[in-house]
C-alpha positions as CSV (number, residue, x, y, z in Angstrom):
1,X,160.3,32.5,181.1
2,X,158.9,32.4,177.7
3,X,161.3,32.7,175.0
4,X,160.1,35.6,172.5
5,X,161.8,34.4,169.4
6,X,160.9,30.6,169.5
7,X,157.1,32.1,170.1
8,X,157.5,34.4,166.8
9,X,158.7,31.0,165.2
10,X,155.3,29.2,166.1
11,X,153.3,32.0,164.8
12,X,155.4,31.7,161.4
13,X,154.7,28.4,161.2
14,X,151.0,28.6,162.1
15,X,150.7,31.3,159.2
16,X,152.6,29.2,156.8
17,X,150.1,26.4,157.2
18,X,147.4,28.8,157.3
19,X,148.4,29.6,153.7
20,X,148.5,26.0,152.7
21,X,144.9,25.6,153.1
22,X,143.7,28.5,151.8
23,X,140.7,27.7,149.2
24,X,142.1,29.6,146.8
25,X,139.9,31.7,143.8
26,X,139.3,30.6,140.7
27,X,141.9,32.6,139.3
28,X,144.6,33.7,142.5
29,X,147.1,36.0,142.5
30,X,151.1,35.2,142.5
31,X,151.1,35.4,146.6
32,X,148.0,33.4,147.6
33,X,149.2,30.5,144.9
34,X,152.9,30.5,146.1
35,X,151.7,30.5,149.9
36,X,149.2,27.4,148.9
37,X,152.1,25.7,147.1
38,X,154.4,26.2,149.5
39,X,153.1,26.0,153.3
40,X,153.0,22.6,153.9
41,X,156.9,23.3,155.4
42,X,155.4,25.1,158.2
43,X,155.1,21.5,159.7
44,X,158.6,20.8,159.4
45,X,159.6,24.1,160.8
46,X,156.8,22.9,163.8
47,X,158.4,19.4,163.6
48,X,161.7,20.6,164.1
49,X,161.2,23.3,167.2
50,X,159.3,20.6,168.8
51,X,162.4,18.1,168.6
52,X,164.5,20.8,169.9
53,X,162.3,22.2,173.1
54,X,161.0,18.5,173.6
55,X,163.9,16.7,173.7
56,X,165.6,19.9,175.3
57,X,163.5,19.2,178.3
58,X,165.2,16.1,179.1
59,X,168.5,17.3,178.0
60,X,167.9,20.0,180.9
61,X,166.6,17.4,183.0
62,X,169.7,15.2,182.9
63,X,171.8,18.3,183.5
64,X,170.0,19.4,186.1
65,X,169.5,15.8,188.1
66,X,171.2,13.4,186.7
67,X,168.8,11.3,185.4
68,X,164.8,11.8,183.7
69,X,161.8,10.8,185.3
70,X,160.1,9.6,181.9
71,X,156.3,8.7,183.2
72,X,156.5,12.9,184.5
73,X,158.1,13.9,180.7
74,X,154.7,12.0,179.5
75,X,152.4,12.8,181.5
76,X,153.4,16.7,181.4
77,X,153.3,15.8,177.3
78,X,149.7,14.2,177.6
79,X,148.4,17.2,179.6
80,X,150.0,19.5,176.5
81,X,148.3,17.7,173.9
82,X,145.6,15.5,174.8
83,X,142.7,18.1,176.0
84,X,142.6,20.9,173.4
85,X,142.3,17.9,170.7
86,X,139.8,15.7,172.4
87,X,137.6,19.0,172.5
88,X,138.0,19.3,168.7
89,X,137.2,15.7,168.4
90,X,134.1,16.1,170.5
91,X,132.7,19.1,169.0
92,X,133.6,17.2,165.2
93,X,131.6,14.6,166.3
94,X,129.0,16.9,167.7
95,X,128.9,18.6,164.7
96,X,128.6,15.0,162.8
97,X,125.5,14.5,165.0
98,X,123.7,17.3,164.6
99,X,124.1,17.4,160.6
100,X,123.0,14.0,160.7
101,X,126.2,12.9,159.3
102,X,127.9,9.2,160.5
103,X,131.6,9.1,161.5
104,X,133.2,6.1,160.4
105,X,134.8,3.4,163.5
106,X,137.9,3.4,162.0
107,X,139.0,7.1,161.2
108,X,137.4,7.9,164.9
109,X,139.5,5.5,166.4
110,X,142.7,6.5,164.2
111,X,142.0,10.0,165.7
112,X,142.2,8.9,168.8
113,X,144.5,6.3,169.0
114,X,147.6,8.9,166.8
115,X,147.6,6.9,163.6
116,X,145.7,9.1,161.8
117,X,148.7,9.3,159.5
118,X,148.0,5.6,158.6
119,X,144.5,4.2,159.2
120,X,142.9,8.2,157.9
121,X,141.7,11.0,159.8
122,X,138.4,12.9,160.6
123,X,140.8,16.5,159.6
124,X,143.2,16.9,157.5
125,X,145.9,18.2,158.8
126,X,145.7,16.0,162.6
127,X,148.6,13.7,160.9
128,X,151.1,15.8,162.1
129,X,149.8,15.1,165.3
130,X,150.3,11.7,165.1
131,X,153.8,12.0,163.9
132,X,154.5,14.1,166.7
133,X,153.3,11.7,169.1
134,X,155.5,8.5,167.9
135,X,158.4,10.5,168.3
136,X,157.2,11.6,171.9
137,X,157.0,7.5,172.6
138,X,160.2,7.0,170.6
139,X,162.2,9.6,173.0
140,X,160.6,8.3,175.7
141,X,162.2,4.7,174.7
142,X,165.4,5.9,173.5
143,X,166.2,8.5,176.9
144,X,166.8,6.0,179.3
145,X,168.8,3.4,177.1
146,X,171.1,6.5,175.9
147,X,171.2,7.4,179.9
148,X,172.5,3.8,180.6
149,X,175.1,3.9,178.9
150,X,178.7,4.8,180.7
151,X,176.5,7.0,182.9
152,X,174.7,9.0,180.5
153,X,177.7,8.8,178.0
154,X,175.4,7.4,175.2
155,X,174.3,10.7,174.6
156,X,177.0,11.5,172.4
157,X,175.7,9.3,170.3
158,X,172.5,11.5,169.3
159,X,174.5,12.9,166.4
160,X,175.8,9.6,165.0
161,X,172.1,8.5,165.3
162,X,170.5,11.6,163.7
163,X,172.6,10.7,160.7
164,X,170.8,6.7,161.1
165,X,167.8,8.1,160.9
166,X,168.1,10.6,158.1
167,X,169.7,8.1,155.7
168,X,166.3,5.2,157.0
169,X,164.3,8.2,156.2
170,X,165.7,9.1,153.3
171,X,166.1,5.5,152.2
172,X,162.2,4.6,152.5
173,X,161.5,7.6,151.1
174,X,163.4,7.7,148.1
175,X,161.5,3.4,147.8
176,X,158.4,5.0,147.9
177,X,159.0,7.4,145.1
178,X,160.3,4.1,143.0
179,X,157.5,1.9,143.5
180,X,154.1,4.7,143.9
181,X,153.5,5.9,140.2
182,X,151.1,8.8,141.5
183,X,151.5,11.5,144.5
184,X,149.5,11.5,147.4
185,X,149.9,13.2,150.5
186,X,149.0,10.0,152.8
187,X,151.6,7.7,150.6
188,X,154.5,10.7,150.1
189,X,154.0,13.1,153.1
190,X,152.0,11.8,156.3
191,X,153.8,8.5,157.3
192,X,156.1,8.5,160.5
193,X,158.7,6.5,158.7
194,X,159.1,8.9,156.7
195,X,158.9,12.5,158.0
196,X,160.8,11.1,161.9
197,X,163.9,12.9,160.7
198,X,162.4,16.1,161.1
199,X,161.9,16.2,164.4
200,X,165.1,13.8,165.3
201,X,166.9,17.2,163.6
202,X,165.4,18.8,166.3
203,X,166.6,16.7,168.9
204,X,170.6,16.7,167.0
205,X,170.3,20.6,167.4
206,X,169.1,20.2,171.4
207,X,172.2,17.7,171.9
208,X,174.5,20.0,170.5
209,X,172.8,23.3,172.1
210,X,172.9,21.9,175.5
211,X,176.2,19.5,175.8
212,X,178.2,20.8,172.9
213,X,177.6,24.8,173.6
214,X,176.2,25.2,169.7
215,X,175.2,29.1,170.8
216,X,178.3,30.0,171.6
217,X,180.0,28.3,168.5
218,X,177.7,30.3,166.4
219,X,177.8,33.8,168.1
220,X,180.1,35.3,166.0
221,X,177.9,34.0,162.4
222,X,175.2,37.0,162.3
223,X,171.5,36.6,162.6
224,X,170.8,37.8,159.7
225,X,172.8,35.4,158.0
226,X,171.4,32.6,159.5
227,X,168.2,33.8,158.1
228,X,168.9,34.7,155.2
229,X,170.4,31.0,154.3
230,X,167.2,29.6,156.4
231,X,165.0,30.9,154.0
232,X,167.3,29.9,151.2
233,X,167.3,26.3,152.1
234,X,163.2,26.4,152.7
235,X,162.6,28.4,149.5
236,X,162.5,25.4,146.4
237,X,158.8,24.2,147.8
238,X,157.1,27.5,147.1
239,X,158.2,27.5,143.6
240,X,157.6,23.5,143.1
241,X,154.3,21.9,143.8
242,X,154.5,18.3,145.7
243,X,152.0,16.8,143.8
244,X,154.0,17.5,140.1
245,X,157.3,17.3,141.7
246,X,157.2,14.1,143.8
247,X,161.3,14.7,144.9
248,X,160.2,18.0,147.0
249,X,158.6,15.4,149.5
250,X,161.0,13.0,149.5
251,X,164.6,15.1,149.0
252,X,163.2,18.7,149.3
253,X,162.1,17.6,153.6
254,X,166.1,17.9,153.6
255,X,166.9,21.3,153.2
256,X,163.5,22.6,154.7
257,X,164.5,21.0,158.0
258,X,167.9,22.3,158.2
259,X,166.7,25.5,156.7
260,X,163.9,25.6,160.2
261,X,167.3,24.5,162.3
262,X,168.9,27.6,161.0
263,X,166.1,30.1,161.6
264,X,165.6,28.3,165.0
265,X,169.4,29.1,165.9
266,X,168.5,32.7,165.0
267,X,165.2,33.0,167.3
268,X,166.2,31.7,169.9
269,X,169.4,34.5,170.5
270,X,166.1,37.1,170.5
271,X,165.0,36.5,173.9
272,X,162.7,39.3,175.1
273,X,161.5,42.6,173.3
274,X,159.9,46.2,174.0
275,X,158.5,46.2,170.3
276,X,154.4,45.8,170.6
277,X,154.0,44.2,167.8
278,X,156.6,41.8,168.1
279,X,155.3,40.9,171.6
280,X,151.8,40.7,170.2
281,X,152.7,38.3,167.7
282,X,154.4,36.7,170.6
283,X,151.4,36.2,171.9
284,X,149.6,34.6,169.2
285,X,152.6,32.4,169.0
286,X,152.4,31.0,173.1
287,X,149.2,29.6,171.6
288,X,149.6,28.3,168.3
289,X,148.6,25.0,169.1
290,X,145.2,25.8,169.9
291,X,145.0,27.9,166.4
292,X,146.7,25.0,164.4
293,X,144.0,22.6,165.9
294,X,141.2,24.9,164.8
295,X,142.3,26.5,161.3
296,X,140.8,23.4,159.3
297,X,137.3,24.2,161.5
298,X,137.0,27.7,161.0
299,X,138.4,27.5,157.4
300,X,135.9,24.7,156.9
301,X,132.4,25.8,158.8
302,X,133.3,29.1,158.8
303,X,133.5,29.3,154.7
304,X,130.2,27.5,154.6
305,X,128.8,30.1,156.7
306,X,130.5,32.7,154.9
307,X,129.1,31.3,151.3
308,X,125.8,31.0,152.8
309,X,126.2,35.0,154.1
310,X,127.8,36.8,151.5
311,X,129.4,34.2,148.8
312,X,132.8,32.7,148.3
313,X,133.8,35.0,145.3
314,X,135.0,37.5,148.3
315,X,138.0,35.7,148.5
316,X,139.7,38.6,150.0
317,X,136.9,38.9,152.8
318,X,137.0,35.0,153.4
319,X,140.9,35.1,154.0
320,X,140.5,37.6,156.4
321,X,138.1,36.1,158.4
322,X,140.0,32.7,158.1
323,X,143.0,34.3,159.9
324,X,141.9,36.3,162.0
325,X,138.8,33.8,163.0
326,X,142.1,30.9,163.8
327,X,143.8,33.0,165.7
328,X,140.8,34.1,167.7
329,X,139.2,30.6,168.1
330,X,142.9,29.4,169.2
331,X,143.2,32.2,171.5
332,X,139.8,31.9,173.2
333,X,140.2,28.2,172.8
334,X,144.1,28.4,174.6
335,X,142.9,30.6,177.6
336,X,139.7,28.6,178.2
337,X,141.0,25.0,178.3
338,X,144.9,24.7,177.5
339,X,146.1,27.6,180.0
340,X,144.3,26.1,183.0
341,X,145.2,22.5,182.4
342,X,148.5,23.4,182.3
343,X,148.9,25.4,185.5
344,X,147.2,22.1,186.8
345,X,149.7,20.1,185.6
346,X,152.5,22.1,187.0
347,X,150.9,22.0,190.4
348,X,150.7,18.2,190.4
349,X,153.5,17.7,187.9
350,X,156.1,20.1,188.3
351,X,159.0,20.7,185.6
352,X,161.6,18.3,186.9
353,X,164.6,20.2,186.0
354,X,163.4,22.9,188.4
């Protein structure tokens, strides 16, 4: 069963990233500007769920068996992924074709090959994919070494690792503020060296969650509060831009992880609903990989089109249409080719810990 409050964190991600790439007016207002300037941490708070239920799955696993069949976890993880983006790939390069416009060899094969972090991308926001997909490799590696250990002892030392990684993270980024004089997203921001912590946050929170009972420890500390020091912690990037304030990326990632781990430990107490809306946003939130895959297309063809129709100066019209056209392309996009793979994949791939 689908958890309700983890889904309501997806959507709020998707949203925030939704906001980040808003083509903003020639002279926005003080909520489209902060939501530009500040939605980028929508990926952390995406990196950082997806440590937690990824890694979770093998932390179930173990609990539940003993051991992790590894080749299943990634299979089951190529069968998540892999479709919905090699349809956005194809109809990109369809798209390419049909404009008459040439795709270069090398950003094509960084697409397909997860480095479009490093070698460039054919969209700009399919990095995070890429990031996403070392770590799903790196677990995949580190799992059954952990596992070895004193009969699955070494897991304990997830916590004592987290801190490794943070302070390597931390280490190359704070080199790569010393030695690039200008901001860039591909030097400060895309790289799995330096954005791993993230989701290895993710996987500290799972650890703790499912061998060191972290609910229960934190029952008594109110949702609310959690929240409200989440959003605390996750607030300094909407009020400082990354590319005048080259610290947010490499020391502000800190607090806007930990921030996502606190709103995280406050969703996931909020397990089911009778509220409509709530369950409708839910909804939206079960498929908000689909709708991240897509926002760049829609926002991208979709304000051509709209220029073409009616003009960009209906900025109010055109961010409309770029939500709701995201979430409707993702939607469609989710029950026609995500939904069906993945019921095949739990036919001939069923969840292990089961």
């Amino acid at each position: 069963m689908r958890n309700l409050g983890l889904d309501l964190l997806r959507i709020l991600a998707v949203f925030l990233v939704l906001g980040r790439h808003l083509r903003l007016p020639g002279e926005p207002s003080f909520l489209p500007t902060t939501w530009h300037r500040g939605g980028w941490i929508g990926v952390d708070l995406f990196f950082v769920l997806s440590g937690f239920l990824v890694s979770g799955l093998l932390f179930k696993e173990h609990l539940a068996r003993g051991r992790v069949d590894i080749v299943r976890f990634l299979v089951r993880r190529g069968f998540k992924i892999y479709p919905s983006f090699w349809v956005l790939i194809a109809a990109t390069i369809g798209v390419a074709l049909w404009r008459g416009k040439t795709i270069s060899g090398r950003v094509l094969a960084g697409e397909l090959l997860f480095l479009q972090n490093y070698v460039g991308s054919l969209w700009g926001h399919t990095w995070s994919l890429a990031v996403e997909e070392h770590f799903y490799i790196g677990l995949a590696l580190l799992f059954p070494v952990l596992l070895s250990v004193r009969n699955g002892r070494g897991l304990n030392a997830i916590p004592r690792l987290f801190l490794l990684v943070a302070a390597a993270c931390l280490t190359m980024r704070l080199l790569t503020m010393g030695y690039v004089e200008r901001y860039a997203h591909q030097r400060f921001l895309f790289p799995t060296h330096l954005r791993i912590d993230s989701l290895f946050f993710g996987v500290l929170l799972a650890c703790l969650y499912h061998h060191r009972q972290l609910a229960e420890r934190t029952r008594h500390v109110p949702a609310a509060v959690l929240v409200l020091a989440g959003v605390v912690l996750m607030a300094p990037p909407f009020a400082f831009s990354l590319s005048q304030h080259k610290w947010v990326s490499v020391l502000g990632v800190i607090p806007v992880y930990m921030g996502s781990g606190l709103l995280l430990l406050a969703a996931v107490r909020v397990e089911r609903s009778s509220n409509r809306l709530l369950l409708g946003l839910g909804a939206l939130g079960a498929t908000s990989y689909p709708i991240y895959l897509w926002h760049m297309a829609v926002n991208y063809w979709g304000c051509e089109l709209l220029d073409t129709v009616v003009g960009f100066h209906w900025f109010e019209l055109y961010a409309v249409l770029y939500f709701a056209g995201s979430c409707a392309v993702g939607y469609t996009l989710s029950k026609a080719v995500e939904w069906p793979l993945l019921r095949l994949r739990d036919r001939l791939f069923p969840r292990a810990e089961r």
